[in-house]
C-alpha positions as CSV (number, residue, x, y, z in Angstrom):
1,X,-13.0,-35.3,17.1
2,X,-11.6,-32.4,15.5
3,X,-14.8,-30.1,16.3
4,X,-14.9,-31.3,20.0
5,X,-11.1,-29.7,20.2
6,X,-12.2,-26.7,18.8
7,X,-15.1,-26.5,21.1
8,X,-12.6,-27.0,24.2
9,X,-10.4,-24.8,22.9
10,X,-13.1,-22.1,22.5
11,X,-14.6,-23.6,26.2
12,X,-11.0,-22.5,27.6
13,X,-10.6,-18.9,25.5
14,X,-14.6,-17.9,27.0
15,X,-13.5,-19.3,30.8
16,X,-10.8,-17.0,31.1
17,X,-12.4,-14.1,29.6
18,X,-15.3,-14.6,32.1
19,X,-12.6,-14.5,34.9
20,X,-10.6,-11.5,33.7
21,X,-14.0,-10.0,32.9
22,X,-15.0,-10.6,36.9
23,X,-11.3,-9.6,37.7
24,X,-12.1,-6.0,36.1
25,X,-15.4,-5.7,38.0
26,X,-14.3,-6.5,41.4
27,X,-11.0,-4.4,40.7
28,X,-13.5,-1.0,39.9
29,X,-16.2,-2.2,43.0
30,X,-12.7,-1.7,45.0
31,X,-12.0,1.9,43.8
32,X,-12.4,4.2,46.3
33,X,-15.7,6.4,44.9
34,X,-14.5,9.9,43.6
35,X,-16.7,12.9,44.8
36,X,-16.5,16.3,45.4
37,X,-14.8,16.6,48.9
38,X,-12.0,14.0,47.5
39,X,-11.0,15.8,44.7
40,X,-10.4,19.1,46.5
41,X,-8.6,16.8,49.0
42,X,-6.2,15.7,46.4
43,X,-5.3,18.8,44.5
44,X,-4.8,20.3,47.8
45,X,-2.1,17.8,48.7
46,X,-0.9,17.2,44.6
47,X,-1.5,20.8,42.6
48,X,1.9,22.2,41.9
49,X,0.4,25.9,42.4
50,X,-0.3,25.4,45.7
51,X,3.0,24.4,46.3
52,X,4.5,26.9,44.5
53,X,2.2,30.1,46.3
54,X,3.5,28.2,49.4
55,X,6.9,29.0,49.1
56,X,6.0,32.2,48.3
57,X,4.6,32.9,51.4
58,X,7.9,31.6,52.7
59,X,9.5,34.0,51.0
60,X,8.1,36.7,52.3
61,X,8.1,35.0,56.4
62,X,11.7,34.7,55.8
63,X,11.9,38.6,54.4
64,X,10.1,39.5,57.3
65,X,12.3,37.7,59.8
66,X,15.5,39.2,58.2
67,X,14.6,42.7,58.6
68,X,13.8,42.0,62.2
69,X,17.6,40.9,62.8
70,X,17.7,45.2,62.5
71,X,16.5,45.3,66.1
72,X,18.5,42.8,67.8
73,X,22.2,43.3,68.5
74,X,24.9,41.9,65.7
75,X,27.6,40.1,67.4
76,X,30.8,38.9,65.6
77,X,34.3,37.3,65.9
78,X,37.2,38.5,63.9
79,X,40.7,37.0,63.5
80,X,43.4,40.1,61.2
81,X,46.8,39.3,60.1
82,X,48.7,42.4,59.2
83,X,51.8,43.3,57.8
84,X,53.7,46.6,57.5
85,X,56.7,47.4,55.9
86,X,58.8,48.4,58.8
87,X,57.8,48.7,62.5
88,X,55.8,51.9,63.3
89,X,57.1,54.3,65.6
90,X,55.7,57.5,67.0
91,X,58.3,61.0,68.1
92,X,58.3,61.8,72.1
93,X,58.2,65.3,72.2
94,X,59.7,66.3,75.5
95,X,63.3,63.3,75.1
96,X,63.4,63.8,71.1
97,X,62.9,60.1,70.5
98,X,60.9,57.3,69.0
99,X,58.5,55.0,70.8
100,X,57.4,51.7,69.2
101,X,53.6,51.8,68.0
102,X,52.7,48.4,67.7
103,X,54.3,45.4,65.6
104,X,55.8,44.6,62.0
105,X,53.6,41.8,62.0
106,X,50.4,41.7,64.1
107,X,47.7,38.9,65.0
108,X,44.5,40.6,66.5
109,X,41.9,38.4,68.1
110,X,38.4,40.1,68.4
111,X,34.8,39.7,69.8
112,X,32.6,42.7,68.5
113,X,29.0,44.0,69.2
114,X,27.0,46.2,67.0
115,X,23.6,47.8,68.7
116,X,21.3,49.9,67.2
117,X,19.6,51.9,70.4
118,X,17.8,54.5,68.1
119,X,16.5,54.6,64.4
120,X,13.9,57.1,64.4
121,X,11.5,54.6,63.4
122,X,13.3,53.3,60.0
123,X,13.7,50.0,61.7
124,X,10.5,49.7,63.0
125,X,8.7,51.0,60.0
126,X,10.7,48.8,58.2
127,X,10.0,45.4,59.8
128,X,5.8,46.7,59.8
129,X,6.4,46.8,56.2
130,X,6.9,43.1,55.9
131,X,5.0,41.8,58.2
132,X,2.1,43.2,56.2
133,X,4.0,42.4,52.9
134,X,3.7,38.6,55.1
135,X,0.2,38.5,55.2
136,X,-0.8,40.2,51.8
137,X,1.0,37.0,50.9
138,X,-1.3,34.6,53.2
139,X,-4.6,36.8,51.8
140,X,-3.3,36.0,48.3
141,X,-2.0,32.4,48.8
142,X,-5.8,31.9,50.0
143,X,-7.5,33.4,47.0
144,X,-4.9,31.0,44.6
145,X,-6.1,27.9,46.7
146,X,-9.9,29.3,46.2
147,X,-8.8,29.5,42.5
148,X,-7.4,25.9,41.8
149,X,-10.4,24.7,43.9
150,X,-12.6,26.1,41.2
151,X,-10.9,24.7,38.2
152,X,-11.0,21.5,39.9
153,X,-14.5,21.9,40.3
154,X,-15.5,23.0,37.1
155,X,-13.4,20.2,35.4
156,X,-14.6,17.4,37.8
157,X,-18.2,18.9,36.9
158,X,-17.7,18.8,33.3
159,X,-16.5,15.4,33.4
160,X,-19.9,14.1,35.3
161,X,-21.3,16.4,32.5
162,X,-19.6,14.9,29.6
163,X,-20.1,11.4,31.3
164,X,-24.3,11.8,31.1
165,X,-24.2,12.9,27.6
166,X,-22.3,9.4,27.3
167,X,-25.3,7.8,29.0
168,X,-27.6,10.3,26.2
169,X,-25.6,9.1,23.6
170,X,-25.5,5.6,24.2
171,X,-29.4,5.1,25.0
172,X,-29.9,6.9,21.7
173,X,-27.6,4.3,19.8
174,X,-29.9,1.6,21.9
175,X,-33.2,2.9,20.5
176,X,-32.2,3.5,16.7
177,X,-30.7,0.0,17.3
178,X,-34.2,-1.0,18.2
179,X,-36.0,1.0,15.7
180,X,-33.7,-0.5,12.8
181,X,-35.0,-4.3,14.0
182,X,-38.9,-2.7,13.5
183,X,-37.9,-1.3,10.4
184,X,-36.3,-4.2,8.8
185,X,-39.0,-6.9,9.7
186,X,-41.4,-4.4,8.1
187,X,-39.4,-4.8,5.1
188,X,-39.1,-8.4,4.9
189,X,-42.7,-8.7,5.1
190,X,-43.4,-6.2,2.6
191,X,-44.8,-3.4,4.5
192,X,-42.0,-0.5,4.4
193,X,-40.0,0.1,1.1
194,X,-35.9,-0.3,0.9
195,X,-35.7,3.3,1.7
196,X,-37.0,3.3,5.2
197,X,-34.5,0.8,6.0
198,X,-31.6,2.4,4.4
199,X,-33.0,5.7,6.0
200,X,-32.4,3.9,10.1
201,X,-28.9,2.6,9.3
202,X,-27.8,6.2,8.5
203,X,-29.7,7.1,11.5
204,X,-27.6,4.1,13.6
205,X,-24.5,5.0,12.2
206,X,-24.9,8.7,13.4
207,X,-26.1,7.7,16.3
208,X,-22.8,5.7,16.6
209,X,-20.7,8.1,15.7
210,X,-22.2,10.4,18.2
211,X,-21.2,8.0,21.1
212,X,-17.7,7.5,19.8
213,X,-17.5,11.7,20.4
214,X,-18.8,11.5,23.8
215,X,-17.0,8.8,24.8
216,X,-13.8,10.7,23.5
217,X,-15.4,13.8,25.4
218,X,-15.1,11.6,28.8
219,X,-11.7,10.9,28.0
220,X,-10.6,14.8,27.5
221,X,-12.7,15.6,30.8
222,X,-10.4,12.9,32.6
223,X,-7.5,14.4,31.4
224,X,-8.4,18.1,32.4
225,X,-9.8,17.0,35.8
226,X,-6.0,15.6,35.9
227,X,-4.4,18.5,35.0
228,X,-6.4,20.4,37.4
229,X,-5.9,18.1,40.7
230,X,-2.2,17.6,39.4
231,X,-2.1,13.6,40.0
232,X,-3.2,10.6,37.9
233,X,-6.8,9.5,38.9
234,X,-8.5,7.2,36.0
235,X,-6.8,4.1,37.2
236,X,-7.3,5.2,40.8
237,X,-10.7,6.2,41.3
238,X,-14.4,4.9,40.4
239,X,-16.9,8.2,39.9
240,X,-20.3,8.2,41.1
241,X,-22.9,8.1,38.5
242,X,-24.0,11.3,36.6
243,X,-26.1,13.3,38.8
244,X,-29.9,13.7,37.7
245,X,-31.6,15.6,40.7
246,X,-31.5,19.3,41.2
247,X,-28.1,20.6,43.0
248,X,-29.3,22.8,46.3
249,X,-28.5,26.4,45.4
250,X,-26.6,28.2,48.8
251,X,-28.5,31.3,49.4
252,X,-26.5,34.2,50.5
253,X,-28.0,36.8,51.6
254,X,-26.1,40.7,50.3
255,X,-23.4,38.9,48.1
256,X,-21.9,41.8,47.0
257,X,-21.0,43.1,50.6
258,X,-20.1,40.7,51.8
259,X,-17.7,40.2,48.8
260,X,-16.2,43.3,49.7
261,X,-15.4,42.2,53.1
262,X,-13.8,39.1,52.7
263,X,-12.4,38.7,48.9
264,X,-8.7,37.6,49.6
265,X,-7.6,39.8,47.0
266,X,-9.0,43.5,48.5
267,X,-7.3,42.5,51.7
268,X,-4.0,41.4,49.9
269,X,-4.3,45.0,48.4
270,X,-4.9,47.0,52.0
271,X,-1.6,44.9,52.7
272,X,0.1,46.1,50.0
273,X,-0.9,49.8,50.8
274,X,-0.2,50.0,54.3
275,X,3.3,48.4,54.0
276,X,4.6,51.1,51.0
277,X,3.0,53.9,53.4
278,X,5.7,52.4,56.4
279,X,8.0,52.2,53.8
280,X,7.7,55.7,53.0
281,X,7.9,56.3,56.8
282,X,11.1,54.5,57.4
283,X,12.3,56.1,54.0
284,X,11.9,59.4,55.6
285,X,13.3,58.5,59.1
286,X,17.0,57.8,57.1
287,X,17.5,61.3,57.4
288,X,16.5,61.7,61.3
289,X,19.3,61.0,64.1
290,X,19.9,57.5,65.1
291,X,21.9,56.1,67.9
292,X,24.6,53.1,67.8
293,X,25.9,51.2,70.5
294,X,29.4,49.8,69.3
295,X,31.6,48.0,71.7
296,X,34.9,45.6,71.2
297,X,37.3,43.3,72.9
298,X,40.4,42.3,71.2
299,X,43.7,40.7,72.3
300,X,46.8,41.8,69.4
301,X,50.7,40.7,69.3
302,X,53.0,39.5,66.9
303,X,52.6,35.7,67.1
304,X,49.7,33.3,66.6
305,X,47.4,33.1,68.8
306,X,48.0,36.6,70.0
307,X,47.5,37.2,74.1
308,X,50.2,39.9,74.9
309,X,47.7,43.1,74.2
310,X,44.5,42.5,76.1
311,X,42.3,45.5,75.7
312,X,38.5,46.3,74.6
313,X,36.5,49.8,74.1
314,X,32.7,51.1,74.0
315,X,31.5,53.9,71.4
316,X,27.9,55.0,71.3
317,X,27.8,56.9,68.6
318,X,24.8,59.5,67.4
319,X,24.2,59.8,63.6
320,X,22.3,62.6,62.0
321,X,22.0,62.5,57.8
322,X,21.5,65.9,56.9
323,X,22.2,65.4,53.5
324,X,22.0,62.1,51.7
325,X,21.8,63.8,47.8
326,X,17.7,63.1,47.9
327,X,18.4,59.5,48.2
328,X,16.0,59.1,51.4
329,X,13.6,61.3,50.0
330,X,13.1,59.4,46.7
331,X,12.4,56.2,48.2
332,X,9.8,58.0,50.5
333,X,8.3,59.2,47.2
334,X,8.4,55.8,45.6
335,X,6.8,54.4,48.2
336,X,4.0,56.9,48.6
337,X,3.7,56.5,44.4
338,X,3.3,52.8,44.9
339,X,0.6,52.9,48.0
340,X,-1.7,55.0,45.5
341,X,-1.0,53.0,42.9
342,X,-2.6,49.8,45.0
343,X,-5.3,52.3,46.3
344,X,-6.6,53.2,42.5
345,X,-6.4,49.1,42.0
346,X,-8.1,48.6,44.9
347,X,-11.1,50.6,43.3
348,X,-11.1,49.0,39.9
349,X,-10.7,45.3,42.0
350,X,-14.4,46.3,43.7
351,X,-15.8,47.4,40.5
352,X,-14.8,43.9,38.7
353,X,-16.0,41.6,42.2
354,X,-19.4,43.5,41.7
355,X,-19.1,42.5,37.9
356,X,-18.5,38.4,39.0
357,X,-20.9,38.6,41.4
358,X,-23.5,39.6,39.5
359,X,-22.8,37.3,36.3
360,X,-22.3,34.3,39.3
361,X,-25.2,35.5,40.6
362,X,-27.8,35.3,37.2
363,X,-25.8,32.6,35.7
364,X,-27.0,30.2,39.0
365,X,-30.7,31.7,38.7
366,X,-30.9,31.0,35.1
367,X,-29.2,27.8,35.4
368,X,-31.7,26.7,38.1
369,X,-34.9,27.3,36.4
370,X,-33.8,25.7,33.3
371,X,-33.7,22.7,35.2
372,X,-37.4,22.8,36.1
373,X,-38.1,23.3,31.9
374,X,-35.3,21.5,30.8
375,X,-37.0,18.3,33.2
376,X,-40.7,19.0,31.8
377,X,-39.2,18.9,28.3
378,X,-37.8,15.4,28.5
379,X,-41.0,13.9,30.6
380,X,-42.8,15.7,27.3
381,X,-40.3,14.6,24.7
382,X,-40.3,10.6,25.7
383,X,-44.1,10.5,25.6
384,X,-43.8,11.9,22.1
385,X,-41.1,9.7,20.6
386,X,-43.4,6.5,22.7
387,X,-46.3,7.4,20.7
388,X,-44.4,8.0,17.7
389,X,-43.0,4.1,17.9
390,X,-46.7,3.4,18.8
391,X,-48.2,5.2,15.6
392,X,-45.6,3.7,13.1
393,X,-46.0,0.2,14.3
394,X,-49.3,0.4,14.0
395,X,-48.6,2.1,10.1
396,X,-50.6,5.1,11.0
397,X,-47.3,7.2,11.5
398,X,-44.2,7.4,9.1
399,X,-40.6,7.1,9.9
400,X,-39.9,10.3,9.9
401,X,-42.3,10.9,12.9
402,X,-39.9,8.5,14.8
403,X,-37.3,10.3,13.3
404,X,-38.1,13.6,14.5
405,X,-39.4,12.6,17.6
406,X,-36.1,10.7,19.2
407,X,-33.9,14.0,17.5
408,X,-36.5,15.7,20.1
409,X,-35.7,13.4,23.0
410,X,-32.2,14.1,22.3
411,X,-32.0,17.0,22.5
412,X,-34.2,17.3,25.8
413,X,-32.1,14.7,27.5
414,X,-28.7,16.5,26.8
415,X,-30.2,20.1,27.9
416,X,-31.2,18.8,31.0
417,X,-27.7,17.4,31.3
418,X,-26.7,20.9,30.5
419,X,-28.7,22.9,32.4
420,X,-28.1,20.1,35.5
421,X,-24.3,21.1,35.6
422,X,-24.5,24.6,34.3
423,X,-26.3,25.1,37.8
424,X,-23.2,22.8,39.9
425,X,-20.9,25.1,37.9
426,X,-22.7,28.4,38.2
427,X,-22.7,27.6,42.3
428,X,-19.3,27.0,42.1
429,X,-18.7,30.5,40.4
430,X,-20.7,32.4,43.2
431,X,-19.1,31.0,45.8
432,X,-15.9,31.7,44.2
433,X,-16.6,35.4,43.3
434,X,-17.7,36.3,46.8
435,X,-14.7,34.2,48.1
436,X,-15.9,32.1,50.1
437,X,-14.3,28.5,50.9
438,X,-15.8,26.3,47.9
439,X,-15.5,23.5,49.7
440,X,-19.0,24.5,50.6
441,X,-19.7,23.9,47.5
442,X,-21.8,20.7,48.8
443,X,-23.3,21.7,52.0
């Protein structure tokens, strides 16, 4: 009675593991499959950078807007309270007398406009300035988003990478499982000495032990695909399985010119030059006339609201700095300083782009053929370690044989795992270092 309770018991414990089990699997069939496109979709909308380079660029819209306001006119309402210590009075020369100035206490009402007609081209030099400081922003906002893009890449890649060397790991545990099962029945019949046996557990516990560090080698590349993207994803999101055919390699014909012509950065850096050369322009044009347009209506008396003095007046008003103590003239020199500066980095920036292109560029090539070795190495390596098992069952090979020969397959296996994403990766750097879009990374 007491064993059929148990039995229940353990009938129950095993029915609800099989439906929490089922649970599981139906709950990853339902995750939505993480790939390539996804991933950049979701760091787009979740990386902090991105935001961040964003509001730069709003930064510099809003910069630029404000030193438009220079060429519109400034219009603005004033309301004075004044007090004087006794009411002012002004001599009539021809009578001898005093006539009354205005009041102890006044109340003046006022609606004034402020034009500037004529700058000499400070204003205008001044707004060019940051409209191109506005789109050396956009130029680099695009090259941060190309540079998130391929971390994310790179980390998504290493963790499909670090995911086959799980698969490497784990098949390896499988066969030195198997092997030990061989080695022991030898054994017990007599056939293969203690040692032998003793020889395949060590073999089976490294093996183990090599699966427990790629399995904690998934887990790291989940966590740095993470950081990357900038959102949680392991609970989220099923990968697909480890690719295991060659990646198609994007042929670009003259990567280093066309580098040149489109690299976000050079054309962030032609920004930066042209707007400290109009800075220098409206630097120098502080010293040149300029023309104002001033003009005011006003209502003043001695109570509140005042209404009994109605009046208004117009000034234009022509300005000419001949002397500002070298004020104007340093800025202009400044800004000229700072436009060579970007000029000499622009040089040293083309230098380094023909640099990462050409690493990009042999790093993909060398990656790529390894592939086609790498693949003729493992086909080679299994046949080995196959007739390896097949000598030492039949006691015409040692263990040692076996030994070396699934060490062998190893090793093939994980440098084709290698030399697989090496090659997704190396793509991903071309693309990057000639700047184009990575999100053709995949077509």
């Amino acid at each position: 009675m007491r064993h059929r309770k148990y039995f229940y018991v353990i009938a129950i414990i095993a029915l609800f593991a099989c439906l929490f089990s089922k649970k599981q699997i139906l709950l990853a069939q339902e995750r939505e499959s993480l790939t390539e496109a996804l991933v950049l979709e979701l760091a787009e909308e979740n990386n902090p950078i991105l935001a961040a380079e964003a509001e730069r660029v709003n930064q510099a819209q809003a910069r630029y807007l404000g030193s438009k306001s220079a060429q519109k006119p400034q219009l603005a309402a004033s309301l004075t309270y004044q007090q004087l210590g006794e009411e002012p009075r002004y001599p009539v020369i021809p009578t001898g007398g005093e006539a009354i100035a205005g009041f102890e206490k006044t109340y003046r009402a006022a609606l004034s406009l402020d034009y500037l007609l004529y700058s000499s081209g400070a204003v205008e030099n001044s707004v060019r300035s940051q409209k191109l400081a506005l789109e050396g922003a956009k130029a680099q906002e695009t090259r941060v988003s190309q540079t998130v893009e391929s971390n994310v890449l790179a980390s998504y890649y290493n963790l499909q990478r670090a995911r086959a060397k799980l698969a490497v790991a784990e098949d390896v545990l499988d066969l030195t499982k198997e092997h030990l099962k061989q080695v022991e029945s030898f054994y017990h019949h007599g056939v293969v000495a203690k040692n032998e046996v003793l020889r395949i557990r060590v073999d089976v516990s490294e093996a183990e032990l090599n699966r427990i560090k790629a399995a904690n080698g998934v887990d790291v590349a989940w966590s740095a695909l993470e950081r990357a993207v900038g959102v949680s994803l392991h609970s989220q999101y099923a990968l697909p399985d480890p690719d295991q055919s060659r990646p198609d390699v994007p042929i670009i014909e003259d990567p280093f010119t066309l580098a040149l012509e489109i690299r976000p950065e050079l054309q962030a850096l032609d920004h930066a030059v042209q707007a400290s050369l109009s800075l220098s322009k409206a630097a120098a044009a502080q010293s040149k006339p300029q023309v104002i347009l001033q003009a005011e209506s006003y209502v003043a008396d001695n109570t509140f609201f005042p209404s009994e003095k109605d009046d208004w007046k117009i000034s234009l008003t022509a300005l000419w700095r001949f002397y500002d103590g070298g004020a104007s003239q340093a800025k202009g020199q400044e800004a000229k300083a700072t436009a060579n500066e970007f000029l000499f980095r622009t040089e040293d920036l083309k230098k380094q782009i023909n640099l990462e292109v050409s690493v990009a560029k042999l790093n993909l090539e060398s990656a790529s053929q390894r592939i086609s070795v790498a693949a003729d190495q493992v086909q080679s390596a299994e046949e080995d370690y196959r007739m390896a098992l097949k000598r030492y069952s039949s006691q015409v090979g040692t263990n040692i044989d076996v030994l070396d020969a699934r060490v062998a397959l190893t090793n093939a296996r994980t440098q084709l795992v290698d030399a697989i994403y090496d090659t997704h990766i190396s793509k991903t750097e071309l693309l990057y270092a000639v700047g184009l879009p990575l999100s053709t990374a995949e077509e």
